[in-house]
C-alpha positions in Angstrom: -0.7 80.0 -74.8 1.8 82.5 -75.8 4.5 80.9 -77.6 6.5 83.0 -80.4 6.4 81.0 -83.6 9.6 79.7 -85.5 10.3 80.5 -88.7 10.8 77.9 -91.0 14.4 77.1 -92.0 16.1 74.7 -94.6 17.6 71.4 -93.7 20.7 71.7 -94.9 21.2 68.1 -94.9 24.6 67.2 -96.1 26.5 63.6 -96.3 28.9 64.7 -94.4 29.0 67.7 -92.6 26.4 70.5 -90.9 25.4 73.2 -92.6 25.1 76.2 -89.9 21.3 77.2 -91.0 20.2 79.8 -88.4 20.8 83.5 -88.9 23.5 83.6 -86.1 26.2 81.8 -84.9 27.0 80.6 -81.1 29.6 83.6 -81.2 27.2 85.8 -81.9 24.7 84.8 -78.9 27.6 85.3 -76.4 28.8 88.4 -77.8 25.2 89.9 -76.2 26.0 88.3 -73.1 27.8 90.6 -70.5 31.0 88.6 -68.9 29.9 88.8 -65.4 27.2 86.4 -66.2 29.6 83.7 -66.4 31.3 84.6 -63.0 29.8 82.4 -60.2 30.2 84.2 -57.0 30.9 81.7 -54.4 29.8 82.8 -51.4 26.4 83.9 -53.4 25.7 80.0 -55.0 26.3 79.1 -50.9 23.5 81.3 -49.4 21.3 79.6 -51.7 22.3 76.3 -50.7 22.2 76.9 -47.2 18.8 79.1 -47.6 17.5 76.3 -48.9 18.9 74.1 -46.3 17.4 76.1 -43.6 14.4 76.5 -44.7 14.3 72.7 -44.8 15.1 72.6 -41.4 12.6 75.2 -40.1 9.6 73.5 -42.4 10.9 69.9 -40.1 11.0 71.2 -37.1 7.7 72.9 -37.5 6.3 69.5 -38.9 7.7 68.1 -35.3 6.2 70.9 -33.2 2.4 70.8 -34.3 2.4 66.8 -35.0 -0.7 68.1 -36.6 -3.0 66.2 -39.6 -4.2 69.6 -41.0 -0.5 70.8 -40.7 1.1 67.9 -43.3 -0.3 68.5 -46.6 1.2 71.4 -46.5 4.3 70.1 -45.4 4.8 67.9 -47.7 3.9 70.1 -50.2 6.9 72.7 -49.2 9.0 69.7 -48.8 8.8 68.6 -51.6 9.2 72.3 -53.4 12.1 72.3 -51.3 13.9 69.6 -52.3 13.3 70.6 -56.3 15.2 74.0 -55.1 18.4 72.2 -53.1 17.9 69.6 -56.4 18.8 72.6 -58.2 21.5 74.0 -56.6 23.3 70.5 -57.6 22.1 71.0 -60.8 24.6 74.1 -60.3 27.0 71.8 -59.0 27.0 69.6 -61.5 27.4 71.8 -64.1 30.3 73.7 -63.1 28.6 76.4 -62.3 28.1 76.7 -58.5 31.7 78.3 -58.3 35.3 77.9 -59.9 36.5 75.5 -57.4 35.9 71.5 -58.3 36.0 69.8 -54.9 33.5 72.6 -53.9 30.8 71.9 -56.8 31.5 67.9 -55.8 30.9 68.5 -52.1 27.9 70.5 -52.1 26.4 68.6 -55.2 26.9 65.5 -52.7 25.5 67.9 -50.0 23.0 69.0 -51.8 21.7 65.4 -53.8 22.3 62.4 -51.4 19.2 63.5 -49.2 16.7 63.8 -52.1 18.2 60.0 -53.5 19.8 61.6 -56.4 23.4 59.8 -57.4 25.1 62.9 -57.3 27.8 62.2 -60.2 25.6 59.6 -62.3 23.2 61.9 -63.1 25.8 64.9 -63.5 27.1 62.3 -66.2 24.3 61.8 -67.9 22.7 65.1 -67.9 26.0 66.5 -69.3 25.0 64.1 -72.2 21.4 65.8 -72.7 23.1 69.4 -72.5 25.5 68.4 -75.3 22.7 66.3 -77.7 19.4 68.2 -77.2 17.3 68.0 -80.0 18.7 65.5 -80.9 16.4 62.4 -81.7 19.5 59.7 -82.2 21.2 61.0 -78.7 19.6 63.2 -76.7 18.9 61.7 -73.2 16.1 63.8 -71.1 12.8 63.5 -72.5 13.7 62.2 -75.9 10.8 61.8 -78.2 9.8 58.0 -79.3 9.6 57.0 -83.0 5.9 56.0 -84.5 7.1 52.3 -85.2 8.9 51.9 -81.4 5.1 53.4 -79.8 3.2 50.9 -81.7 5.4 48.0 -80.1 5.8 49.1 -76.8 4.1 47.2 -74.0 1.5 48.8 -71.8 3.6 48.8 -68.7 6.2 51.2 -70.6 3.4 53.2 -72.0 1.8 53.2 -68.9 5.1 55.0 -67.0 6.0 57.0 -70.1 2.5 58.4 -70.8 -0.1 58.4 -68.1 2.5 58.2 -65.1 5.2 60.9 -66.3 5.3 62.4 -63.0 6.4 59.8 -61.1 9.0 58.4 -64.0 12.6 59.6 -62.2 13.3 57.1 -59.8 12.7 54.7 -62.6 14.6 56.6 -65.1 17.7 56.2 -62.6 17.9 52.2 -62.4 17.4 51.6 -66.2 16.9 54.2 -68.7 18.9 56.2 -70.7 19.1 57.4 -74.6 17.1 54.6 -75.5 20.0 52.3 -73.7 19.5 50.0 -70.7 21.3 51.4 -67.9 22.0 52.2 -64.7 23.1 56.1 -63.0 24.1 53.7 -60.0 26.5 50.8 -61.2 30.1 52.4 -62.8 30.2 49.8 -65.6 26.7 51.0 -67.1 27.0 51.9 -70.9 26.4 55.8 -69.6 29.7 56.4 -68.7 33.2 55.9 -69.6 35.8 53.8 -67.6 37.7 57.1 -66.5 34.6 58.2 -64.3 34.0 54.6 -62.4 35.2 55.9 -59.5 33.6 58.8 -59.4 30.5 56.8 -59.6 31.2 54.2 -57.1 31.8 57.6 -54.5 27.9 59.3 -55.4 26.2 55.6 -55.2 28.2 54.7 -51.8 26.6 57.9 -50.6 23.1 57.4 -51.8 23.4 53.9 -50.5 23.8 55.5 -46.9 21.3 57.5 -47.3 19.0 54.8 -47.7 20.2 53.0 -44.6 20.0 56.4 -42.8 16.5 56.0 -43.8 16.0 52.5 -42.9 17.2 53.0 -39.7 14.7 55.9 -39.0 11.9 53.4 -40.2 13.2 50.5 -37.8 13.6 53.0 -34.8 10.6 55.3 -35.4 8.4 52.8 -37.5 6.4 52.9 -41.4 4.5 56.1 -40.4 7.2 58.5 -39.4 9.0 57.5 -42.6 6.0 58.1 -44.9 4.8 61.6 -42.8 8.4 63.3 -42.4 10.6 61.7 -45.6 8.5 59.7 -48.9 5.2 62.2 -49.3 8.1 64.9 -49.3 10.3 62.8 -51.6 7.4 62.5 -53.8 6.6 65.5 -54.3 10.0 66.5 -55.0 10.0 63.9 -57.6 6.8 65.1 -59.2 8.6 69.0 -59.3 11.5 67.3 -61.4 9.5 65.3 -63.8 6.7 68.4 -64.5 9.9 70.9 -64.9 12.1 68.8 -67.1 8.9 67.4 -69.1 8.1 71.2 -69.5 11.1 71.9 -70.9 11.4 69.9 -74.0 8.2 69.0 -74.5 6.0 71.2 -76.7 4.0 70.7 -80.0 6.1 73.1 -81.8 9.5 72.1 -80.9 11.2 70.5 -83.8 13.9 67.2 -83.5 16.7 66.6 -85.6 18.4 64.0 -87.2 21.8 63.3 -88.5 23.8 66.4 -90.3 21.0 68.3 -89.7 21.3 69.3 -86.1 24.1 70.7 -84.8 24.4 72.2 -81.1 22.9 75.5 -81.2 20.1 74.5 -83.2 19.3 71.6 -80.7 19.9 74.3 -77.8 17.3 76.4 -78.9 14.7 73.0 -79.1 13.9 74.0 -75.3 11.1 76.5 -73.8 11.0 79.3 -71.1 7.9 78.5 -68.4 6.5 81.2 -65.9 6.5 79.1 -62.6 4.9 82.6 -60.9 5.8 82.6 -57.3 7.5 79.8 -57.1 10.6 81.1 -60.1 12.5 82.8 -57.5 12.1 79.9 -54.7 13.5 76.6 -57.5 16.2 79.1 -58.6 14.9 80.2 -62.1 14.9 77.0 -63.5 12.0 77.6 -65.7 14.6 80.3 -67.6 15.5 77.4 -69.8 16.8 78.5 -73.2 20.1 80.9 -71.6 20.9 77.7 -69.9 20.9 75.5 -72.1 22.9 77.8 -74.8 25.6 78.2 -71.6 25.1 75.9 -69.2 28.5 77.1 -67.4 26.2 80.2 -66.5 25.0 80.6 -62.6 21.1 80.6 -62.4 21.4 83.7 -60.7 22.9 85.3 -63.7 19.9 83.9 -66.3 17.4 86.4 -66.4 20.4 89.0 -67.4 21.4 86.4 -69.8 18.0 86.0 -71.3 17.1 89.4 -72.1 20.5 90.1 -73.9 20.2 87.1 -76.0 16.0 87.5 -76.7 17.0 90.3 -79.9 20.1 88.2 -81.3 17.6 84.9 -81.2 14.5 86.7 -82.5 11.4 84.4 -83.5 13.5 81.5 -82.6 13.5 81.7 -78.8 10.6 80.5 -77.1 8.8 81.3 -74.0 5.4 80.1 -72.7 3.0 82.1 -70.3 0.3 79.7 -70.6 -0.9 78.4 -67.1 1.7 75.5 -66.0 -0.7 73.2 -65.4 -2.5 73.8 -68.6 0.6 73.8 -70.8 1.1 70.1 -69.2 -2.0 68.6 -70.0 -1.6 69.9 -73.5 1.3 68.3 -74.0 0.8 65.3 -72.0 -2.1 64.7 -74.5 -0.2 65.8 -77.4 3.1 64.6 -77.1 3.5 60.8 -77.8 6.0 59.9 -80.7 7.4 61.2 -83.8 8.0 60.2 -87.4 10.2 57.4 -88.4 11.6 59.2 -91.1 12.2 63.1 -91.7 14.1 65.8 -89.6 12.8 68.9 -88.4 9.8 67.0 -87.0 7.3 67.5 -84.0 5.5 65.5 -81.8 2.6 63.6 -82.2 -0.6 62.1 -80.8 -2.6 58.9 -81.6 -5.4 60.4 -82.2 -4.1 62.3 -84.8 -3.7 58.7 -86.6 -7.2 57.7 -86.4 -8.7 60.7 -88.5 
């Protein structure tokens, strides 16, 4: 694994403010950024959407046209990739970022989400939360570390989800967890979001709920098999893209957490990791260039591999990027990776094992 090391820094722990600790500020990062990375060219952020759309269609109709068993592992396996790249293009959406116009980014992040069963604007909601907390260990919300005490009291069906099941955690994560809190991305009155944005709510889970009778009725008409072969082995897939690349992203050995007066947004920004996906970078939109977005998450992901290499000499030692195997870097961490301290800030992760020498 090739992963830059951090320098150490000082807490700067104060009752009642945060002391700004790194050797440059968030001015200072977007002064090395050139302006026309924050443009989003509408008519690009569209060809991806409907490449991706197409290429969807063409991978279905093939599926249709061989009605082959050698032919649908690999179907679902591009199906699947598939829908992690028009997943992404929501992402877009849903942060603004697609193009200037609102009631565009709305309509294609409903285009774009409904078909994979993604509430288009509860998880816009929430994820906004994670962009604005990362690092965070009190209020973060994507893969936020568990403390030492809550591990050793949690029963073996969470552990079992959390820990030995993490790719196949997000449709879970949707009906009932966020930030440590007990709620739902589907119901408006769920502690994740605020009474102005009910409606907005109500609209994305009306839409996923008719995609799910959509997919009933293709199950009643065409029966249990067609469902599974042309929609769920897809759908799982695409969920096991989403929890590998969002696990990837914040989870990592030498990523420190924060508490309290201690963090403060660009230090939790920077508590994130770059990931070579090889081939497949270009095809889920350059997700895996992680850190640029998650400084400037207004930014089009066409625009953050420019972004990246402007900011890599303001941040130094403190940006990260991995070109360890994916794969490898997973296992690593999924072995690694289980809680933090009670106590402290600028902590890591831990494993059990790590207890018992």
């Amino acid at each position: 694994m090739q992963v830059q090391p951090v320098p150490s820094v000082s807490s700067g722990v104060g009752s009642h403010s945060r002391v700004q600790d790194l050797p440059f500020t968030l001015k200072d990062v977007r002064a090395a950024i050139p302006n026309v990375c924050f443009e989003p060219s509408t008519a690009r952020s569209l060809s991806y959407f409907f490449l991706d759309i197409g290429i969807i269609a063409a991978l279905y109709a093939a599926a249709a046209y061989l009605n082959t068993g050698w032919f649908f592992p690999i179907f679902w396996f591009a199906q699947g990739t598939m829908f992690w790249a028009l997943f992404v293009v929501g992402h877009d959406c849903g942060h603004g970022s697609f193009s200037k116009h609102k009631w565009l980014n709305n309509l294609i992040g409903h285009l774009s989400h409904t078909p994979i069963l993604v509430p288009y604007h509860g998880w816009r909601i929430s994820h906004r939360t994670h962009h604005a907390n990362t690092g965070n260990i009190e209020t973060d919300e994507s893969w936020y570390p568990i403390v030492q005490s809550k591990y050793e009291q949690m029963p073996w069906y969470e552990k079992l989800f959390r820990f030995h099941l993490p790719l196949l955690a997000y449709p879970i994560y949707l009906f009932r967890r966020s930030s440590g809190k007990k709620g739902s991305h589907f119901m408006p009155t769920s502690p994740l979001f605020k009474p102005s944005e009910r409606n907005e709510v109500i609209t994305s889970t009306v839409c996923w709920s008719m995609m799910i009778g959509f997919l009933g009725v293709l199950t009643a008409q065409y029966g249990l098999l067609f469902f599974v072969k042309y929609y769920l082995m897809g759908y799982i897939g695409f969920v096991v893209w989403l929890d590998l690349v969002t696990f990837l992203h914040h989870t990592e050995e030498d990523i420190p957490w924060y508490r309290g007066d201690d963090w403060y947004f660009l230090k939790g920004a920077l508590s994130t990791i770059d990931r070579d996906y090889g081939v497949f970078n270009s095809i889920h939109h350059n997700i895996g260039t992680h850190v640029a977005h998650h400084i400037f998450s207004n930014m089009p992901h066409y625009h953050l591999k420019t972004a990246t290499k402007a900011i890599k000499p303001v941040l130094g030692a403190y940006y990260r990027k991995s070109n360890e195997p994916i794969w490898k870097s997973f296992f690593r961490s999924y072995g690694a990776c289980h809680f933090i301290s009670d106590t402290g800030s600028k902590i890591y992760y831990q494993a059990p094992s790590r207890l018992q020498k």
